[in-house]
SEDRENMAR-213684 format. One line per 10 residues: number of its first residue (from 1); their letters; for each residue x, z, y of C-alpha. Coordinates in steps of 0.05 Angstrom, whole numbers, plus 5000, padded with zeros to 4 digits. Each point is the difference from the previous one (the first is absolute). Layout:
<atoms>
NUM) a) X,Z,Y  ...
</atoms>
This chain:
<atoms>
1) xxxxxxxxxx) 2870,9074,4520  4929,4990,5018  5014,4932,5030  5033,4971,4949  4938,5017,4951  4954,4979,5040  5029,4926,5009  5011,5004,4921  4938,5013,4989  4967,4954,5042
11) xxxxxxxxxx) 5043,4938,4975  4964,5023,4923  4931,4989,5031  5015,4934,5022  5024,4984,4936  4956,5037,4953  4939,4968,5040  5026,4925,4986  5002,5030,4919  4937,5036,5014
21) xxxxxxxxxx) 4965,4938,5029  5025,4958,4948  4973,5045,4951  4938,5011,5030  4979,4932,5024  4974,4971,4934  4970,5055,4977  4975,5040,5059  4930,5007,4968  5024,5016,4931
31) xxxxxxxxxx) 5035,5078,5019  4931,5022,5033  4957,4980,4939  5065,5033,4964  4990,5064,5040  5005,5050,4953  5028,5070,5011  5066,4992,4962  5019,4938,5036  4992,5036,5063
41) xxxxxxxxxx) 5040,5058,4984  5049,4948,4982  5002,4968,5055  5009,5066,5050  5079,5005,4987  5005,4919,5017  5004,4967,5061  4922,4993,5036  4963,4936,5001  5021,4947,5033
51) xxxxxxxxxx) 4978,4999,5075  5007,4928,5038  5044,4988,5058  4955,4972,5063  4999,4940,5002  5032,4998,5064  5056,5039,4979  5006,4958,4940  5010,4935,5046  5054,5037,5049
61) xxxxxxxxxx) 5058,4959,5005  5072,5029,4986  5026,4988,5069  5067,5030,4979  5053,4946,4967  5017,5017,4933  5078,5009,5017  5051,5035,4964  5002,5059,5059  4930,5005,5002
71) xxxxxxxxxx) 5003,5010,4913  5054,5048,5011  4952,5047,5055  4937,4991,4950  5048,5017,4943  5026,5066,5034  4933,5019,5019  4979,4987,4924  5047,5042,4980  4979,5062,5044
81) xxxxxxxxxx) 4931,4989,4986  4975,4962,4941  5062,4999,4945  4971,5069,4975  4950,4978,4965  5011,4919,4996  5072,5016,4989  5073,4976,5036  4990,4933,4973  4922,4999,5005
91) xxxxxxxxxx) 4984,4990,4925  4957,5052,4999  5038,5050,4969  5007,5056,5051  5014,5079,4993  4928,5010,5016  4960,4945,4976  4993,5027,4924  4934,5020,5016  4980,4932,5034
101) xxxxxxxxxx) 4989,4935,4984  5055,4972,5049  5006,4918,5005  5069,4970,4978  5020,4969,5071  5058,4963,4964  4943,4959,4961  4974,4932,5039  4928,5011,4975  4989,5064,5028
111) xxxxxxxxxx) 4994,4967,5071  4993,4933,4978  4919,5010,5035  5016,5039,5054  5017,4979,5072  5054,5031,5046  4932,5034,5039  4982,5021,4946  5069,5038,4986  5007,5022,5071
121) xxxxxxxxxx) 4913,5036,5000  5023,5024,4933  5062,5037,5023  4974,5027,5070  4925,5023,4974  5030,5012,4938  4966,4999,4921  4974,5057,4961  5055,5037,4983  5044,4957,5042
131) xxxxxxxxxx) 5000,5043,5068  4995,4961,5059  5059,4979,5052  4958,4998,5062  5030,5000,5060  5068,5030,4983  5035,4940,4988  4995,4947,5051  4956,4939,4979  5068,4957,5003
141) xxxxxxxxxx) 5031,5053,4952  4941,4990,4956  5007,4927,4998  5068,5000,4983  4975,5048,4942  4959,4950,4981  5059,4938,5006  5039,5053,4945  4948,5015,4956  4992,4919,4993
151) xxxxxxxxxx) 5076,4997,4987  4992,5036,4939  4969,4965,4957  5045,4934,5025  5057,5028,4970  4979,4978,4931  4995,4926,5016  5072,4988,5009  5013,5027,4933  4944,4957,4969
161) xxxxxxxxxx) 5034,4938,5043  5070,5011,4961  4976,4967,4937  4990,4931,5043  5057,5004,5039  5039,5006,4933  4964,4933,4975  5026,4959,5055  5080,5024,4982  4985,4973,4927
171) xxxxxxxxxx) 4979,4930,5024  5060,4998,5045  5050,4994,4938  4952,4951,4975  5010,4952,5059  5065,5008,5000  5019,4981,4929  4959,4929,5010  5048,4992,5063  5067,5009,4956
</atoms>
């Protein structure tokens, strides 16, 4: 039970820290001339500040193939360890994220900024809340934890790709009537 929070959690620091540096980038003078007691206190029950990934880490190469068996190991691991709180689907909406501000992994913007070495530092030194994987899972594992976590926010552009494939059926009567 431990493991699979653990790996939950770590997968909603890597994703709360591309929202959190999104957030923060523009503004990152404005909350410490903001810093007033109440906005602390607010911010206790969130996720903590954004904290950069090396930039070493950041540059890592994936060296494992995004492939539908190496989707299917991240996805099982997911589900041990990270669909708690960023749920079975990843949107975010886990049994014990309520508390947490926990990224919608289904959404292309969330890691629209963020590298695959930045996904794989995120997930084994883990985030704030996110505990980290370490060295329980094998780097390869983590990789292909990173090649699922990618795969869900790709399953919205096929449906967004069904409107244009429709448009090319209506032109094909078109030709056709000329031809008669």
């Amino acid at each position: 039970m431990l493991r699979p929070l653990l790996l939950v959690s770590a997968l909603l620091v890597a994703a709360s820290a591309s929202v959190a540096q999104e957030n923060k980038a523009p503004d990152s003078k404005a909350p410490e001339t903001k810093a007033a007691p109440e906005d602390k206190a607010a911010a206790k029950p969130t996720t903590p500040a954004y904290q950069p990934v090396p930039v070493g880490a950041s540059r890592e190469v994936n060296p494992v193939k995004s492939t539908p068996e190496s989707i299917a190991v991240g996805k099982k691991i997911f589900r041990y360890d990270c669909a708690l709180c960023h749920g079975d689907n990843g949107n975010g909406k886990g049994d014990a994220s309520k508390d947490m501000k926990v990224p919608d992994l289904t959404d292309p913007a969330a890691l629209k900024d963020r590298t695959d070495g930045d996904l794989f530092y995120l997930i084994k030194t883990g985030h704030g809340d996110m505990p980290p994987e370490g060295n329980r899972v094998k780097s390869e594992q983590m990789w292909d934890m990173v090649n699922y976590v990618r795969s869900l926010s790709k399953k919205k552009a096929p449906a967004e790709e069904k409107p244009a494939e429709e448009k090319p059926a209506e032109e094909k009567p078109a030709e056709e009537k000329p031809t008669n």
